[in-house]
C-alpha positions as CSV (number, residue, x, y, z in Angstrom):
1,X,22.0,21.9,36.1
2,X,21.0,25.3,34.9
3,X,18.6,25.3,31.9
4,X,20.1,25.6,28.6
5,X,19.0,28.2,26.3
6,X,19.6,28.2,22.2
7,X,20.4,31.6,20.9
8,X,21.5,32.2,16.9
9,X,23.5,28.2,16.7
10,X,24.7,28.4,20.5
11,X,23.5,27.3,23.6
12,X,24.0,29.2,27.2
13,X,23.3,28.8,30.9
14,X,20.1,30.7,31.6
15,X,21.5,33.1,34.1
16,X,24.1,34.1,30.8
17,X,21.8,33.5,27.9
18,X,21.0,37.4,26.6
19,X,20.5,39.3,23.6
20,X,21.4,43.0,22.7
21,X,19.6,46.0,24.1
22,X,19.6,47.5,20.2
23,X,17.6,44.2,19.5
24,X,14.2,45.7,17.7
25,X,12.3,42.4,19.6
26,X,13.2,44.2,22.9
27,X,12.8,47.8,21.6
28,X,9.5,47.7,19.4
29,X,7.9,44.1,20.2
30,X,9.1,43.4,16.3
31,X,9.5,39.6,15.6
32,X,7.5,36.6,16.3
33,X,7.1,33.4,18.2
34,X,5.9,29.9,19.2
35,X,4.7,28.3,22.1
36,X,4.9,24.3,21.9
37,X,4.3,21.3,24.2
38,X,6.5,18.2,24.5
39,X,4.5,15.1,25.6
40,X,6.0,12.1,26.7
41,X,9.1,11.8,24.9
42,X,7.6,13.6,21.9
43,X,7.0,17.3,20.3
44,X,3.4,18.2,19.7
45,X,2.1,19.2,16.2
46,X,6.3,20.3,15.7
47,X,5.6,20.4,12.3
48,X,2.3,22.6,12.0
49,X,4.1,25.2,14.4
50,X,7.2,25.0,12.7
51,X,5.3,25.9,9.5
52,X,3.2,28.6,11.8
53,X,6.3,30.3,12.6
54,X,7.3,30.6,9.2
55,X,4.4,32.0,7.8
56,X,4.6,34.7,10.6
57,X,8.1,35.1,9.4
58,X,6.9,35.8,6.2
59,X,4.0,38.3,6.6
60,X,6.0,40.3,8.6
61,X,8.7,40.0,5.8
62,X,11.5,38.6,8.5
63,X,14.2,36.3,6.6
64,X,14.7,33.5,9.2
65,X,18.5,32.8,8.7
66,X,17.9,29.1,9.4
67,X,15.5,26.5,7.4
68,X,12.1,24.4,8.7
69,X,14.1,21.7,9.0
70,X,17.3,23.2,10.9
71,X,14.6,24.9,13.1
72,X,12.9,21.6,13.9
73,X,16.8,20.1,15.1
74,X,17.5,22.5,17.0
75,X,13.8,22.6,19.1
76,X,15.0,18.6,19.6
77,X,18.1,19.7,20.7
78,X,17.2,21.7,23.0
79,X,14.8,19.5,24.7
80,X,17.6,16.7,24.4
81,X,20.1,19.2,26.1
82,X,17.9,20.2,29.3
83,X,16.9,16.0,29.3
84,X,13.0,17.0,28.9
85,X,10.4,15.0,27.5
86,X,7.8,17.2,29.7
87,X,8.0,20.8,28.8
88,X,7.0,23.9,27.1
89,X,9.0,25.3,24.8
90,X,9.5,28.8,23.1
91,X,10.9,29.6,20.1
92,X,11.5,33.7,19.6
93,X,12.7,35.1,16.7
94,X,13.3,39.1,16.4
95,X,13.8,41.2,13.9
96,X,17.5,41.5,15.4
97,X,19.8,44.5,16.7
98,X,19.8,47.7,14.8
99,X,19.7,51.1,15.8
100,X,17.2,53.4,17.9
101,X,14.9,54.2,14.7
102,X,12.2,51.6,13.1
103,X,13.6,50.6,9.7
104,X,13.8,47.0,10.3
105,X,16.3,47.7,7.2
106,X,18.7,48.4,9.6
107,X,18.7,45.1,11.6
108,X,21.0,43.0,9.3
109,X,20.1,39.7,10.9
110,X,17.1,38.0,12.8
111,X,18.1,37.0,16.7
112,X,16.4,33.7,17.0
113,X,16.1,31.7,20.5
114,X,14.5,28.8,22.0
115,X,13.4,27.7,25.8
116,X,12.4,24.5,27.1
117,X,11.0,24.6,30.6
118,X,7.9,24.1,32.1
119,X,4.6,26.2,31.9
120,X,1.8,26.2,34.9
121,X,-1.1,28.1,33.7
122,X,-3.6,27.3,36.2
123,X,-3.5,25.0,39.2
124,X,-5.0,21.5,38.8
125,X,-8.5,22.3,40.8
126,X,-9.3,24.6,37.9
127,X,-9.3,21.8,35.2
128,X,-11.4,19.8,37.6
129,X,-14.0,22.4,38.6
130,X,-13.7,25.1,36.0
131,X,-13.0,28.4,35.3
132,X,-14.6,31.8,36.0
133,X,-14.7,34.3,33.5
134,X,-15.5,37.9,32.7
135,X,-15.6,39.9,29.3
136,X,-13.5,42.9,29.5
137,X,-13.4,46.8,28.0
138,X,-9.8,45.8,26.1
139,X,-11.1,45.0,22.5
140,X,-9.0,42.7,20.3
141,X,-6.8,44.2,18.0
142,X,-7.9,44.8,14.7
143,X,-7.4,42.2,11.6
144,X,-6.7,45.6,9.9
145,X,-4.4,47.1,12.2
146,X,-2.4,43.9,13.6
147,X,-3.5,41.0,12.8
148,X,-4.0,38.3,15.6
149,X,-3.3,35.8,13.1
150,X,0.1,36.4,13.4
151,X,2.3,35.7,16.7
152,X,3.8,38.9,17.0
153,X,5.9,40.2,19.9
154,X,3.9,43.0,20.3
155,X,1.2,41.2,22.7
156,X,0.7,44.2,24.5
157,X,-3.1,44.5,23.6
158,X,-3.7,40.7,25.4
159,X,-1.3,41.8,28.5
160,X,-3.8,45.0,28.8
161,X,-6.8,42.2,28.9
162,X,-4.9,40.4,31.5
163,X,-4.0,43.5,33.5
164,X,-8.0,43.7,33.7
165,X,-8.5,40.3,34.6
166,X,-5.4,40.5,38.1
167,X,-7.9,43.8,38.9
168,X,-10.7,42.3,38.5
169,X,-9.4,39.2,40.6
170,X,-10.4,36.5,37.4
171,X,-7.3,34.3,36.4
172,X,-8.7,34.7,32.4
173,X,-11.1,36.7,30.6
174,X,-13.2,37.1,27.0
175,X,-12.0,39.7,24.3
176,X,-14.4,41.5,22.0
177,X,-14.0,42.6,18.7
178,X,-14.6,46.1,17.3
179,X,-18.6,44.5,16.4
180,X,-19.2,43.3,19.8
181,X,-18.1,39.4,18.7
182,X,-16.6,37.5,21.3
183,X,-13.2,36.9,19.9
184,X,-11.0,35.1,22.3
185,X,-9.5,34.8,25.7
186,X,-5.7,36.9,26.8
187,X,-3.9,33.4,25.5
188,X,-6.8,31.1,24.3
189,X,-9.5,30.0,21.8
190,X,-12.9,29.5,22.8
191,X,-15.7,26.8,22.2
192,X,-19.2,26.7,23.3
193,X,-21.5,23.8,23.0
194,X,-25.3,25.3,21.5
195,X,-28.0,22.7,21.0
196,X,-25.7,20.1,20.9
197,X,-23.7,21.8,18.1
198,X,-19.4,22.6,19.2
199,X,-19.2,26.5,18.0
200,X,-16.1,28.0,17.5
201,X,-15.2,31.8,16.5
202,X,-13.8,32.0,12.8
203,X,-9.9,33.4,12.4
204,X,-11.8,36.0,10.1
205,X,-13.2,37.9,13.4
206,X,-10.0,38.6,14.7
207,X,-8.4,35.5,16.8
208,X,-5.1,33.3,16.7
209,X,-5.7,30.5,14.3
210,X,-4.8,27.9,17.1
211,X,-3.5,25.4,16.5
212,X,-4.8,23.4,20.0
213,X,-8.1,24.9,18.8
214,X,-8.0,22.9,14.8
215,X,-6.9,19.5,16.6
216,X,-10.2,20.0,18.9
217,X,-12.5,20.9,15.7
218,X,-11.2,17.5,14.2
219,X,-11.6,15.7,16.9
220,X,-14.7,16.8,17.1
221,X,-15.5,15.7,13.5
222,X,-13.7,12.1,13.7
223,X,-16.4,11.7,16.8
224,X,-19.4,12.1,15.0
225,X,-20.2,15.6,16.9
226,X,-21.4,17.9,14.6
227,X,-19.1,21.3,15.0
228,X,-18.7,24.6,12.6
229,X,-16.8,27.9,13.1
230,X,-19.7,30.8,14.2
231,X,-20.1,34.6,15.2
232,X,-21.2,34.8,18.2
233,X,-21.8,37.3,21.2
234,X,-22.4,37.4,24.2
235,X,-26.0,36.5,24.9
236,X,-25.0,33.3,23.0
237,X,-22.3,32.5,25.9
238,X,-24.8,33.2,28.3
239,X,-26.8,30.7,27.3
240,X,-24.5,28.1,26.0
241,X,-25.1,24.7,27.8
242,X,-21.5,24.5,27.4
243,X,-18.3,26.5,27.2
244,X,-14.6,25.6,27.1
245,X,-10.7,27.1,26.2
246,X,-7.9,25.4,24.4
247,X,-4.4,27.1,23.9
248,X,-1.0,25.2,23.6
249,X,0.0,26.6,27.3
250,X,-3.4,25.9,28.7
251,X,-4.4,23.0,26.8
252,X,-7.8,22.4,27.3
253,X,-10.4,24.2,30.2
254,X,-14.1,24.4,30.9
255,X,-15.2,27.7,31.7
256,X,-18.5,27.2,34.2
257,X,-19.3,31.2,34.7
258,X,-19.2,34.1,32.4
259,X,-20.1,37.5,33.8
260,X,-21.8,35.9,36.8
261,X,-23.8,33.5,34.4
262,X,-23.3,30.1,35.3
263,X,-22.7,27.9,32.0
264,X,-25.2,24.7,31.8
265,X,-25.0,23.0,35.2
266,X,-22.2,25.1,36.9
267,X,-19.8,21.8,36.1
268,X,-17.9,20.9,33.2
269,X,-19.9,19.8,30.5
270,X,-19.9,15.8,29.0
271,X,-18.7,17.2,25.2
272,X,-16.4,19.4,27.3
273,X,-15.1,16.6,29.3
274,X,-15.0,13.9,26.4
275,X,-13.3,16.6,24.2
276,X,-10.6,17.1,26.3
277,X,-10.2,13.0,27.3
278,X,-9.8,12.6,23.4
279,X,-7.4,15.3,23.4
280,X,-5.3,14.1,26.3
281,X,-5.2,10.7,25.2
282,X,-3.7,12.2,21.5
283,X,-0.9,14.1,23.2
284,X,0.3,11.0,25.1
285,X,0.6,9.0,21.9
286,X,1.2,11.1,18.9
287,X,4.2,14.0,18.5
288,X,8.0,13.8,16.8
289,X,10.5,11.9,18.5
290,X,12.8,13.9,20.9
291,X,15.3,11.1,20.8
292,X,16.3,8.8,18.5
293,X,14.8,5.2,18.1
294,X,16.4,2.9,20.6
295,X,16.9,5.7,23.0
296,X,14.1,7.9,24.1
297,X,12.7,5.5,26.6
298,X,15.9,5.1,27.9
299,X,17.1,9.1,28.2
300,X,13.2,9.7,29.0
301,X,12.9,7.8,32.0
302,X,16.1,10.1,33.9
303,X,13.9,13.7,32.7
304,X,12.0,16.0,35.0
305,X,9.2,13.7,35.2
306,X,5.2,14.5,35.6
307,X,3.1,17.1,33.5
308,X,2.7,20.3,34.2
309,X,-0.1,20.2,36.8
């Protein structure tokens, strides 16, 4: 059965689910988004990226034409409707169809739509071995000119990075800031482990706020490992014993090489590796409901089975 796709209340076959040409999303990257996991039968932090979107929503003064809590039942339903309780799901919502000229004044009503499929990143003998890395010319985008903070459309400054990392022949690479701070990867947050301290860059510098990212910074905390957000560059990389990457897609990944530099040992790390045991462990237990008591095992058990990788 082809997937099905909720756009604005309906829900189509993917080969017919499209939105207008006029829409300012497709013309001028103007609206925002989510990316989400389902684990198991259940959603992933719904809530907190629920409550993400709407912020976005409102700093870049977009009037969602639905509530949190009609946004949340139809993210369910959509899982419910393609029988997934694996999957990756993406909620878009654009500033809606106008005409050729900015003024979002003249888009009367947001175009929102959500996707559940599934999301490969990278294949499993990364996650076991580690990723290679480079840093790349592409800076990250200004707090003062777009803020990163916000998941905007307009990711054409981390597709620019990525462009460099397909040349380059490097499946991810590190941003800079405007001072030379190591910001974050094309799609993901980064950690380094320094004298036994977890480091993490601060949203201040210029990164997405993840939300992957703030579950790993309490884990860390509920196990005793002492952890704190940090400028850093990259001489302090270099010389980490440790460095890893967490993003909703990607989830958690060591990274064992950084501009030729091999990290610690070349492997990935134990903090790394009991970080991200922790973290799989919480995904498999913890989340909303897709289906209602009495039923999800029952409905789970006939869905696309297996995780991503």
């Amino acid at each position: 059965m082809s997937i099905q796709v909720y756009i604005d209340g309906a829900y189509y076959p993917k080969e017919q689910a499209k939105v207008s040409v006029f829409d300012h999303g497709y013309l001028y990257g103007d609206g925002i988004f989510e990316g989400i996991r389902a684990y198991n039968g259940r959603v992933w932090k719904l809530d907190e990226h629920v409550r993400r979107l709407y912020e976005g929503a409102k700093a870049t003064m977009l009037q969602l034409p639905v509530t949190p809590a009609e946004m949340t039942e139809a993210i369910l339903e959509t899982l419910r409707r393609n029988n997934l309780g694996e999957a990756y799901i993406r909620v878009v919502v654009s500033r809606g169809a106008g005409d050729l000229g900015l003024d979002p004044r003249k888009c009367p009503k947001p175009t929102v739509v959500i996707i559940a499929d599934k999301i490969n990143l990278y294949p499993q003998e990364l996650y076991d071995k580690g990723l290679r890395v480079v840093t790349v010319a592409t800076r990250r985008n200004s707090n003062e000119a777009l803020n990163p903070r916000m998941k905007s459309l307009n990711y054409l400054n981390n597709i620019m990075a990525k462009i460099e990392a397909n040349h380059l022949g490097y499946p991810e690479v590190l941003m800079l800031n405007n001072e030379g701070y190591v910001t974050e990867g094309t799609g993901d947050n980064i950690f380094l482990v320094r004298r036994g301290e977890l480091l993490t860059t601060p949203a201040t510098a210029g990164i997405l706020e993840g939300i992957t990212r703030n579950t790993i910074l309490r884990l860390a905390s509920d196990m005793g490992i002492a952890n704190r957000e940090a400028l850093f560059n990259r001489h302090d990389v270099y010389t980490a014993e440790e460095c890893f990457l967490t993003g909703t897609a990607a989830e958690a990944i060591a990274v064992v090489e950084v501009d030729g530099r091999v990290i610690g040992d070349g492997q990935p790390g134990a903090m790394t590796n009991r970080l991200i045991k922790a973290f799989r462990e919480l995904t498999r237990v913890e989340g909303t409901p897709i289906w209602p008591a009495g039923a999800s095992k029952t409905v789970a058990a006939g869905a696309e089975g297996g995780t991503d990788r």
